[in-house]
C-alpha positions in Angstrom: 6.9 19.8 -8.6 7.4 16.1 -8.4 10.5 15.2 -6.3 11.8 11.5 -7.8 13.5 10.7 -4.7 10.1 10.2 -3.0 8.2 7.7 -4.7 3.9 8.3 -4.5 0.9 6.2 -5.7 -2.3 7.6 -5.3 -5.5 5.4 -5.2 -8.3 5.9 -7.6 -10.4 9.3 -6.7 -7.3 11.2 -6.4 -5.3 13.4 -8.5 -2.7 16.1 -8.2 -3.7 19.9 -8.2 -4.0 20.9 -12.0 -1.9 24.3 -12.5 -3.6 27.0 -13.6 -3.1 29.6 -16.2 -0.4 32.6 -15.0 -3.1 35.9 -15.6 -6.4 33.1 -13.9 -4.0 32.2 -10.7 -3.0 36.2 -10.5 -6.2 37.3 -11.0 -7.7 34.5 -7.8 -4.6 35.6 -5.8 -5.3 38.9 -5.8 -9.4 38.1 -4.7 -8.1 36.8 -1.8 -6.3 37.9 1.5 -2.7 37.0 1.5 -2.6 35.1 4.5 -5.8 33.4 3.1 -4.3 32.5 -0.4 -1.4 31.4 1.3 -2.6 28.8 3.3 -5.3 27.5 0.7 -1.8 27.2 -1.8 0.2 25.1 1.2 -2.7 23.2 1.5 -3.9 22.0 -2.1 -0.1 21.1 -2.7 0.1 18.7 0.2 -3.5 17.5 -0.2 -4.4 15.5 -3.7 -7.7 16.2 -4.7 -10.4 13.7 -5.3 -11.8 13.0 -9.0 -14.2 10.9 -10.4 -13.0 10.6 -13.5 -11.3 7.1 -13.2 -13.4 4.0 -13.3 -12.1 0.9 -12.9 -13.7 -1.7 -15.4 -16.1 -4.0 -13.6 -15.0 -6.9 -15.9 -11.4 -7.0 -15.9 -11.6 -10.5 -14.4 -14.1 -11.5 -16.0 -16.4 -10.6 -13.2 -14.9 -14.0 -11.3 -14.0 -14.0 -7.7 -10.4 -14.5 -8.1 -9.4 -14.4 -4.1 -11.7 -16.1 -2.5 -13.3 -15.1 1.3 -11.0 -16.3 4.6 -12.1 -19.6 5.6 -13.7 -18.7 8.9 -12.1 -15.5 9.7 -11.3 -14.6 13.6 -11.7 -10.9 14.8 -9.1 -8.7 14.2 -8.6 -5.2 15.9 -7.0 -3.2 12.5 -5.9 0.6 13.0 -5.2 2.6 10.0 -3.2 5.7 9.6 -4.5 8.7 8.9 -2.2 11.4 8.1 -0.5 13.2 5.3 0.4 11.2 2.6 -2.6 9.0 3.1 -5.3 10.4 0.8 -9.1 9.7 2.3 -9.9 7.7 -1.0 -6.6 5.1 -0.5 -7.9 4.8 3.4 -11.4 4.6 2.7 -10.6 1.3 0.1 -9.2 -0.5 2.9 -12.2 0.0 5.5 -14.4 -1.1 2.8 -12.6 -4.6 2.4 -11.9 -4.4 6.4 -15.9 -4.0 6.8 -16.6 -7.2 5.2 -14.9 -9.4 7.9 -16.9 -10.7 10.3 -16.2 -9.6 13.8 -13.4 -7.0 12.4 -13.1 -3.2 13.5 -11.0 -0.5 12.0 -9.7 3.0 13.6 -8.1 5.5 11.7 -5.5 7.2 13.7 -3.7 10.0 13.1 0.2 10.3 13.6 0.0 12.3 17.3 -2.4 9.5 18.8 0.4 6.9 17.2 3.4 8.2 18.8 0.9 9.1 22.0 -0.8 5.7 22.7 1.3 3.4 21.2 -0.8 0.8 18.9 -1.0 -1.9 21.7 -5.0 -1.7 21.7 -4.5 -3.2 18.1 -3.8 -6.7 16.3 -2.4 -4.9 12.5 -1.7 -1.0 11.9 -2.4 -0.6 7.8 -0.2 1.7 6.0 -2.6 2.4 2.8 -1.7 4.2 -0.9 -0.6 7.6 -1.0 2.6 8.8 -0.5 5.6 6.7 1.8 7.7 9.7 2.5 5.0 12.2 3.6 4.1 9.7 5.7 7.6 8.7 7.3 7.6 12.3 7.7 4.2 12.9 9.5 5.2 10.2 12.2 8.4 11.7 12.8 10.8 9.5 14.3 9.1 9.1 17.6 5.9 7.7 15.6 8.2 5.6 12.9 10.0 4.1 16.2 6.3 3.4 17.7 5.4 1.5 14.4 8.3 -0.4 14.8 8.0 -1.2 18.4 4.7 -2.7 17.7 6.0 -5.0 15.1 9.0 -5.8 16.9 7.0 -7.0 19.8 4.2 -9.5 17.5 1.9 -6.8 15.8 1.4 -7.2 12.2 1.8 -4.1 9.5 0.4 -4.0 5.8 1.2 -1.7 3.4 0.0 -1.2 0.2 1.6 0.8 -2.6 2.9 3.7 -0.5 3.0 1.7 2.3 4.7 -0.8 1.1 7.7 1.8 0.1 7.7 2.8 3.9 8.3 -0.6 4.8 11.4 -1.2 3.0 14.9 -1.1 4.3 16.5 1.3 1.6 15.5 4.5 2.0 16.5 6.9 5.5 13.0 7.9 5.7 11.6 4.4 5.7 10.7 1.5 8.4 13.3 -0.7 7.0 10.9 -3.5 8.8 11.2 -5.6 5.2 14.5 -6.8 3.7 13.5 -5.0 0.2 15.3 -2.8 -1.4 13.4 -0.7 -4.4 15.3 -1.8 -8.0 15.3 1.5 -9.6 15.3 5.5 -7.9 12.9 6.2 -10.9 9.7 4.9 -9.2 7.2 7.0 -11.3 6.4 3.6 -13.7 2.7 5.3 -14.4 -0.7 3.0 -13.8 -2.5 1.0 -15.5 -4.1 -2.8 -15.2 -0.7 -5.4 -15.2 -1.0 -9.3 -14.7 0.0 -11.3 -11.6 0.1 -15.0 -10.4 0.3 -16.4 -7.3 3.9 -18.4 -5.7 3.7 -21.5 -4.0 4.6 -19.1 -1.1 1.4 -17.5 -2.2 -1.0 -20.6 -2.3 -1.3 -20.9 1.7 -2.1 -17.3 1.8 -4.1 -16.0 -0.9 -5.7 -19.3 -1.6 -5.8 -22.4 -4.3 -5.5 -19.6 -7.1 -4.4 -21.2 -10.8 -3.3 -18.8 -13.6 -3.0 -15.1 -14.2 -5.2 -12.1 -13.3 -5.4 -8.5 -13.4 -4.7 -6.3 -10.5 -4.8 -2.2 -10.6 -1.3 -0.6 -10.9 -0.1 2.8 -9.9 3.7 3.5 -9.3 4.0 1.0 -6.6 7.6 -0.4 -5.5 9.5 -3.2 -7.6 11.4 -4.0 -4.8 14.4 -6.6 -4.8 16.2 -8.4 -1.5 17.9 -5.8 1.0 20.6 -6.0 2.4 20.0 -5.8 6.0 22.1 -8.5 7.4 19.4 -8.7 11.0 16.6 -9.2 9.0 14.8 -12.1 7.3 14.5 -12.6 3.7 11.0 -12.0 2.4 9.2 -14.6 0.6 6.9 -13.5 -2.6 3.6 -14.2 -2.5 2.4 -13.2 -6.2 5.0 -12.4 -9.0 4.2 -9.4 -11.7 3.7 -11.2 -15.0 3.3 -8.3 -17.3 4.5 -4.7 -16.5 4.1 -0.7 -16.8 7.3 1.2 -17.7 6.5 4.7 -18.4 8.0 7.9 -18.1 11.7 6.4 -18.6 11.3 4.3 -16.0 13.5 0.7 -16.3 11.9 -1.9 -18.3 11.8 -5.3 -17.9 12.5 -4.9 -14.0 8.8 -5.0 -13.4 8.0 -8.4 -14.7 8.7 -11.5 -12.4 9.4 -9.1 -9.8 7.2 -9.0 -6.2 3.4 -7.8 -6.5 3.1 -9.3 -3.0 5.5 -10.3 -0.6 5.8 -11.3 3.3 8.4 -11.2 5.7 9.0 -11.4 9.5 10.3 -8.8 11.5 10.9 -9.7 15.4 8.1 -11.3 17.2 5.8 -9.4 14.2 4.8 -10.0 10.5 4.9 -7.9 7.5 2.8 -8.2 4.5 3.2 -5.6 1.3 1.5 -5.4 -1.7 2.9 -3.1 -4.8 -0.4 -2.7 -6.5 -3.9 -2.2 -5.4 -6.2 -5.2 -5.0 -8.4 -3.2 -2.3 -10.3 -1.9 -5.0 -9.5 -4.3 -8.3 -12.9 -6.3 -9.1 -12.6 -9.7 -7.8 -9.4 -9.3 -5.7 -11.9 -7.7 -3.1 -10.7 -10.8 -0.2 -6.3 -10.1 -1.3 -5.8 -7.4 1.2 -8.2 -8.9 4.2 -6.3 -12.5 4.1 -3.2 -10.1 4.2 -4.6 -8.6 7.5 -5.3 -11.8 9.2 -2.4 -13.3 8.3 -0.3 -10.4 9.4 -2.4 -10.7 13.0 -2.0 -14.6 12.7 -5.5 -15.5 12.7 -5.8 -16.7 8.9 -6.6 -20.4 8.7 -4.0 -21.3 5.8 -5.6 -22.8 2.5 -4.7 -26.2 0.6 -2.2 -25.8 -1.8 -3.0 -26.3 -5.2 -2.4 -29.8 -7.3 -0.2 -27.0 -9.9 2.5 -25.2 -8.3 3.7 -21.7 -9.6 7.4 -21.5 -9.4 
């Protein structure tokens, strides 16, 4: 059963369990030892299930680097969590992108090693796709507090789709470490390939890029400013300039909105991204200059001669 109030975006090699005919699913469950087909049925409705059924079109830029490589990237230490509501597909993405920077590592930790050890060994924690609320929820507040903390204090966080829900300041379960507020409660928009284009904000940050491209989609937050009165207000770095508005979701909120956005929370930095470049052809560099700046190691690009307003 989906539950609107809390919004999920699954990266590609993941779907949700398909249901199965009354007589086949009475007929398994009584193959089975209760306690045994009760457990497997907890377990494949809080676990999506991979699928290789989705490909994403190697040409939908044109097969141009759109975002370009950091200019001279410093290490960065990068932990990612690893808990429910982060599928292994959505983490996986990241470490792929986080592989290709030179002198960078990457940890997965789970939520108990979080609220244990703190993430002071670290530079950037990365919240990836999946689902923001079962997340919240696996940290517990102890573990949301420790996220936090580290922030607070100078650490960087990214989040991407689901993660990017977590960190806004509107829902009781979230961070609330951006000043975003989601525009809509009906967050299942669908997925699909949308256009965005970088902000003068942008420029310094994802680099010189002129125009429109296409980035992959899947129900990520169109967020708006908060409200929270101790917090900064976040700047866009890349606006939505075509949208998906499925399933009786609001149209016309998507467009112009946020695909990427920044914002500052104490001594720490927060960068977001609503769709999923970690794995869009040619946006393969977005989510590592995200990282670096978010540690404040990315050596800022000239702006273009063409601003986007």
């Amino acid at each position: 059963m989906i539950v609107r109030s809390k919004p999920t975006c699954y990266g590609v090699g993941s779907s949700r369990m398909k249901l199965f005919p009354t007589l086949t699913l009475l007929i398994l469950c009584l193959s089975l030892p209760a306690v045994r087909a009760e457990n497997v049925a907890k377990s494949d409705a809080a676990t999506p299930r991979p699928s290789s059924s989705k490909v994403i079109p190697p040409d939908i830029n044109d097969y141009r680097t759109v975002i370009a490589p950091p200019v001279k990237p410093a290490p960065v230490r990068v932990a990612i969590f690893n808990g429910d509501g982060a599928p292994v597909s959505g983490i996986e993405n990241v470490c792929a992108r986080v592989d290709g920077l030179p002198g960078a590592t990457i940890t997965r930790l789970k939520p108990q090693e979080i609220v244990e050890k703190g993430l002071q060994e670290y530079d950037v924690i990365v919240f990836s796709g999946g689902s923001g609320s079962a997340q919240s929820k696996s940290l517990g507040e102890e573990g949301r507090e420790k996220v936090r903390e580290f922030v607070r204090e100078g650490g960087g966080y990214v989040g991407i789709c689901a993660g990017a829900y977590l960190a806004c300041s509107n829902f009781s379960w979230g961070l609330g470490v951006l000043n975003a507020s989601t525009v809509s409660s009906k967050w299942m928009r669908g997925s699909g390939y949308v256009e965005q284009e970088v902000t003068v904000d942008g420029h310094p940050i994802l680099g010189p890029v002129e125009g429109v491209f296409k980035v992959r989609y899947n129900n990520g937050p169109i967020i708006k400013p908060g409200d929270r009165a101790d917090l900064p207000a976040y700047r866009p770095l890349a606006l939505f300039r075509t949208e998906v508005a499925k399933n009786g979701t609001p149209a016309g909120v998507m467009v112009n909105s946020p695909a990427q956005a920044v914002g500052e929370y104490g001594k720490g930095r927060v960068f977001i991204s609503s769709p999923h470049p970690e794995n869009t052809p040619g946006l393969e560099h977005l989510i590592p200059r995200g990282i670096l700046w978010a540690a404040g190691r990315l050596e800022a690009d000239k702006e273009p001669t063409t601003p986007v307003p």
